[in-house]
ChimeraX commands (.cxc) that place a marker at each C-alpha (Angstrom):
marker #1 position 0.00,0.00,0.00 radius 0.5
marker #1 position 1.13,3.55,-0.99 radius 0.5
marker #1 position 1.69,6.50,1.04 radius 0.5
marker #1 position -1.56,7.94,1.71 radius 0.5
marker #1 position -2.06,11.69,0.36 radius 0.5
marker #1 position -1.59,14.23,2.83 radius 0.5
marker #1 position -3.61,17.57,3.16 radius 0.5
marker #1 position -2.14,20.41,5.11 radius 0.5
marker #1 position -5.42,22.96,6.47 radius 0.5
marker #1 position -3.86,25.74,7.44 radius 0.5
marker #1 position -6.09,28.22,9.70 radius 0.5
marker #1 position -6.62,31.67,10.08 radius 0.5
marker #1 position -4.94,34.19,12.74 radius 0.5
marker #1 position -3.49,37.17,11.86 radius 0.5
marker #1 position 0.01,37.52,12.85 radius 0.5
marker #1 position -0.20,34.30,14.74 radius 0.5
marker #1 position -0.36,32.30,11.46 radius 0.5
marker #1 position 3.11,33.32,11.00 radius 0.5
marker #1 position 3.14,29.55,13.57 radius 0.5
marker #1 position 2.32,27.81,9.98 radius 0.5
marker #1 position 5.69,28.65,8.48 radius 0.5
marker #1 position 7.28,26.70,11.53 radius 0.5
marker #1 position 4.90,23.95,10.78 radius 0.5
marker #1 position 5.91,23.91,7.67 radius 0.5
marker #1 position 9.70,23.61,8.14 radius 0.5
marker #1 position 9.15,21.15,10.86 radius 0.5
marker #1 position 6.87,18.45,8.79 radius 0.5
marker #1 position 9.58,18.83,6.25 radius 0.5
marker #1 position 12.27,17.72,8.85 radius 0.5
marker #1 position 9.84,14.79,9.70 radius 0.5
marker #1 position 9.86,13.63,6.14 radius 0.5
marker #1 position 6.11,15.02,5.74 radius 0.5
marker #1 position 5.39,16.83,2.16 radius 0.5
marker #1 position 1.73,17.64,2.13 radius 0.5
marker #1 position 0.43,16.64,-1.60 radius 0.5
marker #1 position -2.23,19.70,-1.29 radius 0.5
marker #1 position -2.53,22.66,0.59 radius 0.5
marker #1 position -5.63,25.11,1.86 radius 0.5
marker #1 position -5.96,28.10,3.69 radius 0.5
marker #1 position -7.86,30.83,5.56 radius 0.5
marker #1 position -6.67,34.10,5.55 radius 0.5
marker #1 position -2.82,34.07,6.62 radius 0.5
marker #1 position -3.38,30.56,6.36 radius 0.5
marker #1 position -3.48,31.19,2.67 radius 0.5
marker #1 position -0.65,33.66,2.73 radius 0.5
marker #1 position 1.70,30.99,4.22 radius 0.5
marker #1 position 0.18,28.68,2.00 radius 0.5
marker #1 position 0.54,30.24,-1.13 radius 0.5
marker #1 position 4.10,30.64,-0.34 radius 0.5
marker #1 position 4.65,27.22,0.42 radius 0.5
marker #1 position 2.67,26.20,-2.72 radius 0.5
marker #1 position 5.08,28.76,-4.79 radius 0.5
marker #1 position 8.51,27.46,-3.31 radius 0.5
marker #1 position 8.77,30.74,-1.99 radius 0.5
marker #1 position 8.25,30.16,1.49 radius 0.5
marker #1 position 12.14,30.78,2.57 radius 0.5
marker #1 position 11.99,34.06,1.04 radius 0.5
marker #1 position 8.33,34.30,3.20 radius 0.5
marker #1 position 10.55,33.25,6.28 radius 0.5
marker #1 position 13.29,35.97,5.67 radius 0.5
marker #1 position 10.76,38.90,5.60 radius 0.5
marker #1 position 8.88,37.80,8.05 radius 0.5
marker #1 position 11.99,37.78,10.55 radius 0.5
marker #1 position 13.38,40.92,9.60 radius 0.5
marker #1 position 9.77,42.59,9.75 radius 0.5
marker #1 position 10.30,45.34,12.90 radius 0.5
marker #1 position 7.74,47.58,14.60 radius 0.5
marker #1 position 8.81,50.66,12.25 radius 0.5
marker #1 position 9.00,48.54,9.17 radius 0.5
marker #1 position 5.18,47.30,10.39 radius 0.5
marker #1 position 3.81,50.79,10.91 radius 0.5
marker #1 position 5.15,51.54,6.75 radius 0.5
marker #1 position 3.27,48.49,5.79 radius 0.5
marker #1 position 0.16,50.25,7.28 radius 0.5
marker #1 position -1.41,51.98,4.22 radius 0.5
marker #1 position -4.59,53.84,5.79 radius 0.5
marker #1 position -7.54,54.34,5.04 radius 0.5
marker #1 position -10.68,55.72,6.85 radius 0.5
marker #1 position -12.98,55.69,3.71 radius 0.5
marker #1 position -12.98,52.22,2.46 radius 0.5
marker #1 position -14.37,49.63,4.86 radius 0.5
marker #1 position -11.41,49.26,6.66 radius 0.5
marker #1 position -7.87,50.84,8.66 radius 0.5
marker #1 position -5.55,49.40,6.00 radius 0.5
marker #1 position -5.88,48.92,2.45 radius 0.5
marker #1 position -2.76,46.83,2.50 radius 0.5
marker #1 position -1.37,46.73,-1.07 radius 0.5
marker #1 position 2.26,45.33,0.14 radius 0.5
marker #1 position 0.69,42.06,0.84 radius 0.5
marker #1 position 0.01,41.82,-2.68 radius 0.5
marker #1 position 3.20,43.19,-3.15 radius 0.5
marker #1 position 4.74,40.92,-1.15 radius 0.5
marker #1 position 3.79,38.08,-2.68 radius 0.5
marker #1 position 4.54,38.96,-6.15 radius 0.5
marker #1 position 8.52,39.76,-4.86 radius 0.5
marker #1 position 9.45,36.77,-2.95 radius 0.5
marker #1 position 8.87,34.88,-6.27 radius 0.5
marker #1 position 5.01,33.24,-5.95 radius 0.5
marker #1 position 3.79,32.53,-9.36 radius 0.5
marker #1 position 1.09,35.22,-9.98 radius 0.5
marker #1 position -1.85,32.44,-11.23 radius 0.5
marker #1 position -2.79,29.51,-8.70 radius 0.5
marker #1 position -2.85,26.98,-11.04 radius 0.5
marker #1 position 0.72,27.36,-11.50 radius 0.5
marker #1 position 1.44,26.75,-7.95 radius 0.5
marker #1 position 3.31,23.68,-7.25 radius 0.5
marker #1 position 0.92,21.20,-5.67 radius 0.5
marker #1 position -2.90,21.96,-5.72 radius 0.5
marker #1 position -3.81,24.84,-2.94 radius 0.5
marker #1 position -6.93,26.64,-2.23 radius 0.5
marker #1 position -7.75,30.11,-0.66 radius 0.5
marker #1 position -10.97,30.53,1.24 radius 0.5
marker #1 position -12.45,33.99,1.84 radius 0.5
marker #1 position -16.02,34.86,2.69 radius 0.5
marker #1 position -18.72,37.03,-0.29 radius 0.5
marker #1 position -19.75,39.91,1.93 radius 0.5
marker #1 position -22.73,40.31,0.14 radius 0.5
marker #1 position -24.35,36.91,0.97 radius 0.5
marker #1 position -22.11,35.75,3.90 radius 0.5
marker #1 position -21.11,32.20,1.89 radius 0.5
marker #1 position -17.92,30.79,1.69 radius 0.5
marker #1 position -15.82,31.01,-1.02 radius 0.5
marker #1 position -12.91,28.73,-2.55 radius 0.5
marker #1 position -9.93,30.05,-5.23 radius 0.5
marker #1 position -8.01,27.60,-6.58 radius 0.5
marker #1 position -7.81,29.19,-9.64 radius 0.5
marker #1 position -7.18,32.44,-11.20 radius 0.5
marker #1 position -5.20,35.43,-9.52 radius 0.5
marker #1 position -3.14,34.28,-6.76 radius 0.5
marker #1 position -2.17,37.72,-5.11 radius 0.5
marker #1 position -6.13,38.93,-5.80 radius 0.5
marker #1 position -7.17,36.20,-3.79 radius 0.5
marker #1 position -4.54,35.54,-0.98 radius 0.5
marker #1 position -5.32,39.17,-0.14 radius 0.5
marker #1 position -9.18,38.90,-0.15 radius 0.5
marker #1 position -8.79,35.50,1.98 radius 0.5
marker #1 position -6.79,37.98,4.55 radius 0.5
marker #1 position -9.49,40.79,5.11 radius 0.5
marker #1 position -9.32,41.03,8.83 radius 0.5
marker #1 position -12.74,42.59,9.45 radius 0.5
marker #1 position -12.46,46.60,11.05 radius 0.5
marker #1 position -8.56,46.50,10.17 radius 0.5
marker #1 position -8.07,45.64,6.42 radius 0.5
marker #1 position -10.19,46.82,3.95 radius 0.5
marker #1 position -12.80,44.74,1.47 radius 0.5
marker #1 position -10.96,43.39,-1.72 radius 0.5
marker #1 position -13.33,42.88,-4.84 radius 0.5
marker #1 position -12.19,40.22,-6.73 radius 0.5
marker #1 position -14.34,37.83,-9.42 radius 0.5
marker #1 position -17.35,40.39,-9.06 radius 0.5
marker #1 position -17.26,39.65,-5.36 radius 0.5
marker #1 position -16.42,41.83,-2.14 radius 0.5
marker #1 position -14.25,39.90,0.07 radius 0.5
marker #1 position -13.94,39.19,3.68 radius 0.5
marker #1 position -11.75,37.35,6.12 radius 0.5
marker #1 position -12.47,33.65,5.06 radius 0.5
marker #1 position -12.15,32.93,8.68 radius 0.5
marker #1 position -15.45,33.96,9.22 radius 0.5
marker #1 position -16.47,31.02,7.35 radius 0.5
marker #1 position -14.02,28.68,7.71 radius 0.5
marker #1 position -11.42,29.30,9.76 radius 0.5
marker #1 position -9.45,25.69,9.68 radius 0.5
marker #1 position -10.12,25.02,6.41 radius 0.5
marker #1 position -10.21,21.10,6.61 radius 0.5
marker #1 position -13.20,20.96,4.70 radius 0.5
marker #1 position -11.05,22.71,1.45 radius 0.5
marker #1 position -8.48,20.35,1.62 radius 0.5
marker #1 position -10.46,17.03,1.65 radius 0.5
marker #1 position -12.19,18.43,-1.54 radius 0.5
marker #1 position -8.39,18.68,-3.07 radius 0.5
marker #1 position -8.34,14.88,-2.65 radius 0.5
marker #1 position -6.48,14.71,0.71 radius 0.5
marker #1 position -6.56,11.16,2.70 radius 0.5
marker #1 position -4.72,12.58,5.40 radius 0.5
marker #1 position -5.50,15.68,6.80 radius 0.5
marker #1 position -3.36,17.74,9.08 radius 0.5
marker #1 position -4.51,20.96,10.59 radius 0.5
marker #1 position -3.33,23.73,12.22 radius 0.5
marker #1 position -5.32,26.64,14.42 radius 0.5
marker #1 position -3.40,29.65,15.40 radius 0.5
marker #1 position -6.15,31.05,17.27 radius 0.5
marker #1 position -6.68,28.18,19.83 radius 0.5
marker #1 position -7.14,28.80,23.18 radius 0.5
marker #1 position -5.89,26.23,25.87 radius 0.5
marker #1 position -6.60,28.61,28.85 radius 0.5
marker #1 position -10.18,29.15,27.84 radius 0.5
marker #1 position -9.81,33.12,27.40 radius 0.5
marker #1 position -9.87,35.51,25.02 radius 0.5
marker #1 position -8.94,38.56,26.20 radius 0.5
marker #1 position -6.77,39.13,29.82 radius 0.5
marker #1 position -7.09,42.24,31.31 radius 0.5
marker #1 position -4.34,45.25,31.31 radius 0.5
marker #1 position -1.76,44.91,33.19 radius 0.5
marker #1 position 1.09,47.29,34.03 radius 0.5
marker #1 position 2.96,46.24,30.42 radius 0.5
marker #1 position 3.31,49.53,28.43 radius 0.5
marker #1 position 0.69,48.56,25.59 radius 0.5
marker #1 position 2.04,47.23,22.30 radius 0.5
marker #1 position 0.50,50.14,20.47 radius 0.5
marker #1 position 2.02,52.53,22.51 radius 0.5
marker #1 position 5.72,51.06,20.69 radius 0.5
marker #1 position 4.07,51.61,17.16 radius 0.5
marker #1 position 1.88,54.22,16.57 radius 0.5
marker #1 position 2.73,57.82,16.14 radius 0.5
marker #1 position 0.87,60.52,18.09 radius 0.5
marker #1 position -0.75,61.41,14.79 radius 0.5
marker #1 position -2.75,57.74,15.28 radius 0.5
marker #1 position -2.90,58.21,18.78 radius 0.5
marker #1 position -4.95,61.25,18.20 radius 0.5
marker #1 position -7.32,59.56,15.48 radius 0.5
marker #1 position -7.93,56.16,17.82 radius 0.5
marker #1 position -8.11,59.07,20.61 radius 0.5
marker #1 position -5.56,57.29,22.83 radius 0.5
marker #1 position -3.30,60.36,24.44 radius 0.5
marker #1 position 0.43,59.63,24.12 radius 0.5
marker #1 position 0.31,59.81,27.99 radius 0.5
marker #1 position -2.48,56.92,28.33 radius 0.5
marker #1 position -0.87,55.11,26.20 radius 0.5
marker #1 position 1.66,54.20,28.04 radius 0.5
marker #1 position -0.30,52.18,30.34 radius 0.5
marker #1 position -2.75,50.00,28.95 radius 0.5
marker #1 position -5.67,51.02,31.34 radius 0.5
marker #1 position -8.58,49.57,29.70 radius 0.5
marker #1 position -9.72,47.97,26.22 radius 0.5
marker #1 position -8.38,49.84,23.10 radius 0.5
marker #1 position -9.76,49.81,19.37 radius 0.5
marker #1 position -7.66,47.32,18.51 radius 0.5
marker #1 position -7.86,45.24,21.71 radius 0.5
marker #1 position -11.88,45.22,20.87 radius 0.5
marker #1 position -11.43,43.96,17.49 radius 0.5
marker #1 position -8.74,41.55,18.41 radius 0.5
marker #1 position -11.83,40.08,20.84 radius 0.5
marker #1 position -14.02,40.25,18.70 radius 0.5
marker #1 position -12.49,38.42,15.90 radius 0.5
marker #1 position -11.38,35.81,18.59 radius 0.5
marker #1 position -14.62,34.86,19.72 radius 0.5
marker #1 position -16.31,34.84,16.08 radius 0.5
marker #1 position -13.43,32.40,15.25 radius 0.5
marker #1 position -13.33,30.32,18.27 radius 0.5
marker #1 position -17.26,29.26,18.16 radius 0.5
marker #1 position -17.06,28.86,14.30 radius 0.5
marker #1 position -13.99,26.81,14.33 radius 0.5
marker #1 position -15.34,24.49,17.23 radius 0.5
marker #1 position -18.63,23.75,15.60 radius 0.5
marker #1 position -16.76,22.96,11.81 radius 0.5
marker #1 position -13.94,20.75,13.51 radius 0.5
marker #1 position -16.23,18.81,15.36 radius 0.5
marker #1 position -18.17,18.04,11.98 radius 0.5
marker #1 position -15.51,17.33,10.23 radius 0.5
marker #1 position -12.65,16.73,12.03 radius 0.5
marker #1 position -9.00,16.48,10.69 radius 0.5
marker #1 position -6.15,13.39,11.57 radius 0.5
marker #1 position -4.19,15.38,13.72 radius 0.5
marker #1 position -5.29,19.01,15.11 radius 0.5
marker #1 position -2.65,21.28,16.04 radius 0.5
marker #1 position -3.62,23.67,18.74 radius 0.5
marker #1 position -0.88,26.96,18.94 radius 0.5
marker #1 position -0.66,28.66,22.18 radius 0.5
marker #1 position -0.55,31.99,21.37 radius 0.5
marker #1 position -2.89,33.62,23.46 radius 0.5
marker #1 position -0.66,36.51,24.52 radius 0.5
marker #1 position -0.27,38.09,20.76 radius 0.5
marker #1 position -2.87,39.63,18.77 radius 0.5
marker #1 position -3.88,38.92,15.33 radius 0.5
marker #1 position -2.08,42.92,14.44 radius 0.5
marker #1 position 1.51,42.03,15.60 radius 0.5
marker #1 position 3.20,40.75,12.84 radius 0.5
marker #1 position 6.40,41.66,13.60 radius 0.5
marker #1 position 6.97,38.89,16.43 radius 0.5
marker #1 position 7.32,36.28,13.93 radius 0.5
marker #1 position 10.31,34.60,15.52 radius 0.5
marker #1 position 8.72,33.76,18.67 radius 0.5
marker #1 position 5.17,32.98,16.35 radius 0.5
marker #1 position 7.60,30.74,14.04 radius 0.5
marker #1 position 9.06,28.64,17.47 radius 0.5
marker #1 position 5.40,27.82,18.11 radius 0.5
marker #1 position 4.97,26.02,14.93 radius 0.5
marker #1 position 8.16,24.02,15.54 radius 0.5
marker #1 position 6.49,23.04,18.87 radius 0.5
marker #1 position 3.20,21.86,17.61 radius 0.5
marker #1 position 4.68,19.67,15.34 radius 0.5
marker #1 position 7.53,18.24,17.61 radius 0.5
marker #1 position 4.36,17.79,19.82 radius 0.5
marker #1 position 2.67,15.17,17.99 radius 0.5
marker #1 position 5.38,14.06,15.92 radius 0.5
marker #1 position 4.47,10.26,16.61 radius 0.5
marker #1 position 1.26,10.66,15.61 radius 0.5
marker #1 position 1.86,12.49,12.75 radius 0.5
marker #1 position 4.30,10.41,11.66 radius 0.5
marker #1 position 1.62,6.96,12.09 radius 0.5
marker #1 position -1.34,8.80,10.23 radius 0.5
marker #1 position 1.33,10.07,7.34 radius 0.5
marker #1 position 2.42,6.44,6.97 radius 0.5
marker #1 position 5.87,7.18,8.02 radius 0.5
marker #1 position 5.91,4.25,10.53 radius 0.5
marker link #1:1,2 radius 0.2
marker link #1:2,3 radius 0.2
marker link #1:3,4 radius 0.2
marker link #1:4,5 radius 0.2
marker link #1:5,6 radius 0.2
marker link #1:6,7 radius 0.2
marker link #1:7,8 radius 0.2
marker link #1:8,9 radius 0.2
marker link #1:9,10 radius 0.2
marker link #1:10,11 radius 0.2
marker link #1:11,12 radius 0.2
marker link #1:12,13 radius 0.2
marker link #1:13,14 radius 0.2
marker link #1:14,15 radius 0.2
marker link #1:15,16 radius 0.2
marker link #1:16,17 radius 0.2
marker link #1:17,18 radius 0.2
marker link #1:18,19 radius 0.2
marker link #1:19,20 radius 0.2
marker link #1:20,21 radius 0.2
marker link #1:21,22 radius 0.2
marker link #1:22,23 radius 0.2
marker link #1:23,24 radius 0.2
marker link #1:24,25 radius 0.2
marker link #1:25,26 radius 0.2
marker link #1:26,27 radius 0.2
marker link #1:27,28 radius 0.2
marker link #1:28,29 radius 0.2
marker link #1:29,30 radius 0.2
marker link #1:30,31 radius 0.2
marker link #1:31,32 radius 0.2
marker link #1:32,33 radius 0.2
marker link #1:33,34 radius 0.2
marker link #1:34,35 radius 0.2
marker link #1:35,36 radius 0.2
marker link #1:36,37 radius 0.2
marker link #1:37,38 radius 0.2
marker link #1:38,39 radius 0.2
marker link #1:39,40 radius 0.2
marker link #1:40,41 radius 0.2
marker link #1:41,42 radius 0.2
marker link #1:42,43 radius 0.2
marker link #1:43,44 radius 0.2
marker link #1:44,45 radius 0.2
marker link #1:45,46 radius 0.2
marker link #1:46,47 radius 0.2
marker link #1:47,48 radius 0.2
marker link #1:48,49 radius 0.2
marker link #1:49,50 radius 0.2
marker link #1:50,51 radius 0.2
marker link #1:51,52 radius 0.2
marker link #1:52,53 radius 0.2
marker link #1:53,54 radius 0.2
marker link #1:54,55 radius 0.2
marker link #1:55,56 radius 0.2
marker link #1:56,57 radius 0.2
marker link #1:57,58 radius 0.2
marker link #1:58,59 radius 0.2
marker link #1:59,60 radius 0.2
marker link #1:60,61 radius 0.2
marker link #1:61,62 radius 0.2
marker link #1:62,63 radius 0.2
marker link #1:63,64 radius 0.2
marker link #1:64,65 radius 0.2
marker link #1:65,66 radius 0.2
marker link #1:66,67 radius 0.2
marker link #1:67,68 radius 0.2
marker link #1:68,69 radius 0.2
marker link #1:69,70 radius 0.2
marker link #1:70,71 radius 0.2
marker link #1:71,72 radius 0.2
marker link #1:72,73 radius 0.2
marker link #1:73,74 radius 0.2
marker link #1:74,75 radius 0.2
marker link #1:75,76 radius 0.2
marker link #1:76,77 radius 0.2
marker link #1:77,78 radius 0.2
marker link #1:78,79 radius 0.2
marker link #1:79,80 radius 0.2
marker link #1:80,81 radius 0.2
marker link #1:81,82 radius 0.2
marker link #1:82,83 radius 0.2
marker link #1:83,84 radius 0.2
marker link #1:84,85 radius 0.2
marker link #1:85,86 radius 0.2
marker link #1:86,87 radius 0.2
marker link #1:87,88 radius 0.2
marker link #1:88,89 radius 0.2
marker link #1:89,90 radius 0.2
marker link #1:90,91 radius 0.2
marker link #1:91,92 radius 0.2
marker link #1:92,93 radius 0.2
marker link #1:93,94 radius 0.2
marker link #1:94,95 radius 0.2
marker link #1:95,96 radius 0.2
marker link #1:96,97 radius 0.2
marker link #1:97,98 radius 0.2
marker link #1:98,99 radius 0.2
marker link #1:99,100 radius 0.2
marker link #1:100,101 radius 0.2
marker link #1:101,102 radius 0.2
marker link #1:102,103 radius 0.2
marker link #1:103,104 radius 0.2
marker link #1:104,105 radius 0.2
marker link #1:105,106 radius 0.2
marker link #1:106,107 radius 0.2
marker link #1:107,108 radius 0.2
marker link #1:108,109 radius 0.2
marker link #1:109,110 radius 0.2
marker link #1:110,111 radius 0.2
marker link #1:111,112 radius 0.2
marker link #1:112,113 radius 0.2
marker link #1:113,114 radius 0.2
marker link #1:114,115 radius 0.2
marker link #1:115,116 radius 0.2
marker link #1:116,117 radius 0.2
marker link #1:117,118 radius 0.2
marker link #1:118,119 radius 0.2
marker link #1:119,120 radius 0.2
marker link #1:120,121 radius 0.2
marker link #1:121,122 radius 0.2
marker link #1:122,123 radius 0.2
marker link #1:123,124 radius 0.2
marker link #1:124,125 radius 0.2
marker link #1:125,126 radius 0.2
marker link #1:126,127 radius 0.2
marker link #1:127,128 radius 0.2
marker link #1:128,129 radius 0.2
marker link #1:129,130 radius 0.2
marker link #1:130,131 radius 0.2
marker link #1:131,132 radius 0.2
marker link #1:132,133 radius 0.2
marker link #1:133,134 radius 0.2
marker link #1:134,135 radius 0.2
marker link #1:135,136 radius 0.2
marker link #1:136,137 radius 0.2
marker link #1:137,138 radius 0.2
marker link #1:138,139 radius 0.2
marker link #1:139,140 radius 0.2
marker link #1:140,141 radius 0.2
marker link #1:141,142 radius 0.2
marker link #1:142,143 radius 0.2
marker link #1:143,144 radius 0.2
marker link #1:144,145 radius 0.2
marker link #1:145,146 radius 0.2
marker link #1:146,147 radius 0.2
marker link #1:147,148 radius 0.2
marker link #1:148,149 radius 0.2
marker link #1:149,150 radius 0.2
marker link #1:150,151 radius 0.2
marker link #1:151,152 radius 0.2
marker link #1:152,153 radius 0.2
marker link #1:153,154 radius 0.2
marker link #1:154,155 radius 0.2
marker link #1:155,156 radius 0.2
marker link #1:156,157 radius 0.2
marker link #1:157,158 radius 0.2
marker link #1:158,159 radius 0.2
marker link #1:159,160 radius 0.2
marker link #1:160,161 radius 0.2
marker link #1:161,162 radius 0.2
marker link #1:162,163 radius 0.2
marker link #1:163,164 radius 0.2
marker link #1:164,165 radius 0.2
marker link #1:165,166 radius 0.2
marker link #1:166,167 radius 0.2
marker link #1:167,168 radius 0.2
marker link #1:168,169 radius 0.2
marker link #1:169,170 radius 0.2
marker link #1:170,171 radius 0.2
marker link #1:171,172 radius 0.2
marker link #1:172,173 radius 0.2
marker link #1:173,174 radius 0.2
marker link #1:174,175 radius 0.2
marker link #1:175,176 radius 0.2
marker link #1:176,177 radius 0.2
marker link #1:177,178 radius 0.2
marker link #1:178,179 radius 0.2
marker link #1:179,180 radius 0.2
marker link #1:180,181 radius 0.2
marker link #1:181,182 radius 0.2
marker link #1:182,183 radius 0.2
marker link #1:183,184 radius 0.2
marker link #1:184,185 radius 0.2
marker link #1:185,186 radius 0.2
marker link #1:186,187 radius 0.2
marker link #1:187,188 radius 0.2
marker link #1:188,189 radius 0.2
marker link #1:189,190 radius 0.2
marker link #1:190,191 radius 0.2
marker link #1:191,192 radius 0.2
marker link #1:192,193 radius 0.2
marker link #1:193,194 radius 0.2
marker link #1:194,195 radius 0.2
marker link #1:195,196 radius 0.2
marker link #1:196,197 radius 0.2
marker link #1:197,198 radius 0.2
marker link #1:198,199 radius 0.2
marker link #1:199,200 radius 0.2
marker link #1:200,201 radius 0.2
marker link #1:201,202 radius 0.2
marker link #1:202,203 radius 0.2
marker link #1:203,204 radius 0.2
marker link #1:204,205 radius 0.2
marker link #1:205,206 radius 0.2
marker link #1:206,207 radius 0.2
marker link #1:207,208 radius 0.2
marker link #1:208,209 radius 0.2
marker link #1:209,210 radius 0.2
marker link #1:210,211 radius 0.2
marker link #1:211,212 radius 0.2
marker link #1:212,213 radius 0.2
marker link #1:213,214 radius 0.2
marker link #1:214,215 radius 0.2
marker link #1:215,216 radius 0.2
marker link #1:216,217 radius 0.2
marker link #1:217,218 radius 0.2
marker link #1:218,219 radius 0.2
marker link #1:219,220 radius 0.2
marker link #1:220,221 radius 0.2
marker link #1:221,222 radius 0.2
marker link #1:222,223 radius 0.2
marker link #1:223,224 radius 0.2
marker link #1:224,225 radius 0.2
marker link #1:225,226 radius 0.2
marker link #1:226,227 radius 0.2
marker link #1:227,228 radius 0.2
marker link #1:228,229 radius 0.2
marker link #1:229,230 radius 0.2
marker link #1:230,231 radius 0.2
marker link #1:231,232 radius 0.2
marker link #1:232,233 radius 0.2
marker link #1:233,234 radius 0.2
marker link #1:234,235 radius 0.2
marker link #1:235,236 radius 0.2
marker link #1:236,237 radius 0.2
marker link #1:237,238 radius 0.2
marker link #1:238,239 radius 0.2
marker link #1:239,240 radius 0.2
marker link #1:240,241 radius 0.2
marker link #1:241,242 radius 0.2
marker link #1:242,243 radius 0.2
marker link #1:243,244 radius 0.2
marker link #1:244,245 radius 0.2
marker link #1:245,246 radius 0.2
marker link #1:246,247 radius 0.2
marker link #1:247,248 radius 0.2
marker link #1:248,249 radius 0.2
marker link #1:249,250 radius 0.2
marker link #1:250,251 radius 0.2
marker link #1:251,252 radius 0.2
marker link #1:252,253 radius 0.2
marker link #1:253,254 radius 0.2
marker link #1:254,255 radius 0.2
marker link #1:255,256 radius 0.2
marker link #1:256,257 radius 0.2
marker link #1:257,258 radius 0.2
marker link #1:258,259 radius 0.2
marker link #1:259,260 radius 0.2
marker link #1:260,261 radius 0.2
marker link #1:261,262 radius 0.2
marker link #1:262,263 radius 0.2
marker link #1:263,264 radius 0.2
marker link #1:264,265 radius 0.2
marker link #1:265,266 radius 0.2
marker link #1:266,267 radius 0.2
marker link #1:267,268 radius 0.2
marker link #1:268,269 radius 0.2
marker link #1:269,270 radius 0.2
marker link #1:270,271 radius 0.2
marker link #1:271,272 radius 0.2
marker link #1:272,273 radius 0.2
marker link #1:273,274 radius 0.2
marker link #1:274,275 radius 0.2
marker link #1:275,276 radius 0.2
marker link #1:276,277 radius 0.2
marker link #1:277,278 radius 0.2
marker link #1:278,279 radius 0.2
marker link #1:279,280 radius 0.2
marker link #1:280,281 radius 0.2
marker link #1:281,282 radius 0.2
marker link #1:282,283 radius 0.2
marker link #1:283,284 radius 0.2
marker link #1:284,285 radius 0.2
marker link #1:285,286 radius 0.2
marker link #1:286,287 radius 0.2
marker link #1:287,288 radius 0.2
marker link #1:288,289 radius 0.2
marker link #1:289,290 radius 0.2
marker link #1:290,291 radius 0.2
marker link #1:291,292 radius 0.2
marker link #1:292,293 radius 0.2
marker link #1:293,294 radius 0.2
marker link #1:294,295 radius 0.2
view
């Protein structure tokens, strides 16, 4: 008997899906090369990458990516559905080398993002890669809407945010999947603390004045911000979405990350993000290898 086919699902999160490049690079070390790929907003970012052979060159930005270089990528906007049009992600993709139509990806991959108009879920597996990586990553209140195929897009993780589902329909046997957003101490938001608040290290006074945090308050994260609301918010929508499709459909081997203590906005802690996917995998490494036929 053959090796079965493997799917990889990877899931949504923000910055915290930055985990799926360590993933990644630690299946590979097991001997595990998914045959197909999905995913859900950075899910499909990583993805695409992966898909594209480009994911070293992924890696390298990600790592260098600093607080000031974040704030540049933010392209605002306060009259089009969203904070940040974000254009460089688009960008990005094209630069580090991912083939610009998804049927020339190397192995078969799918994007999910949500039609705003009728709330459905939506799968890209072909057509314009960049187009529809950045309309599967529309966090909702932070990026803007991307139209794409006649369709507004959302965050596909308000659909589907470990895309297991999308990879079984690719023809996967084995399914592997990985949720950034988990949450192993049951909460979703802690409280403030004495910690100066992250967006106190990257926002100017000039957004401190629009979000009307003081540069004074912000020094001490005192009570919920804007961003601290919508990290919540997204959190909770994800969490009771995610539990009801996994238990439906359930992959092989979940992959919780522990990540609780960055938000979906922080992008530029992808080494520590990155060590977490290592972890998950060295985790369940025996089981992963038994389902992958590796045994």
């Amino acid at each position: 008997m053959g090796r079965p086919k493997i799917g990889l699902a990877l899931g949504s999160g923000g910055a915290r899906g930055w985990c799926h490049i360590g993933v990644i690079e630690a299946l590979a070390a097991l001997g595990v090369k998914p045959d197909m790929i999905a995913g859900t907003s950075m899910g499909a970012v990583v993805g695409a990458a992966w898909a594209g052979e480009a994911l070293p060159a992924l890696r390298d930005w990600v790592e260098k990516l600093t607080p000031a270089a974040f704030l540049r990528l933010m392209d605002v906007s306060f009259n089009s559905g969203g904070l940040v049009e974000a254009r460089r992600l688009e960008a990005l993709m094209k630069d580090i080398g991912v083939p610009d139509r998804l049927e020339n990806l190397h192995c078969p991959f799918t994007a999910v993002a949500t039609d705003m108009q009728t709330g459905r879920e939506i799968w890209f597996s072909e057509g314009e890669t960049y187009r529809a990586v950045r309309g599967s990553a529309g966090i909702p209140g932070v990026m803007t809407p991307v139209k794409y195929d006649g369709r507004w897009l959302l965050d596909g993780g308000l659909v589907n945010p470990v895309p297991v589902s999308a990879v079984r329909a690719l023809g996967a046997e084995v399914i592997l999947a990985v949720n950034p957003n988990a949450r192993p101490d049951g909460q979703i938001w802690k409280a403030p603390d004495e910690t100066p608040h992250w967006i106190a290290k990257v926002l100017p006074e000039a957004l401190h004045d629009v979000f009307g945090i003081s540069p004074e308050e912000s020094l001490r994260a005192s009570k919920p911000g804007y961003f601290d609301v919508v990290n919540a918010a997204i959190d909770v929508t994800t969490q009771q979405i995610s539990r009801a499709r996994l238990a439906g459909e359930p992959p092989h081997v979940l992959m919780d990350a522990d990540l609780t203590h960055i938000t979906v906005l922080e992008l530029f802690r992808g080494k520590e993000i990155i060590s977490e996917g290592h972890r998950l995998v060295e985790a369940q490494a025996d089981r992963i290898r038994r389902v992958c036929g590796l045994d």
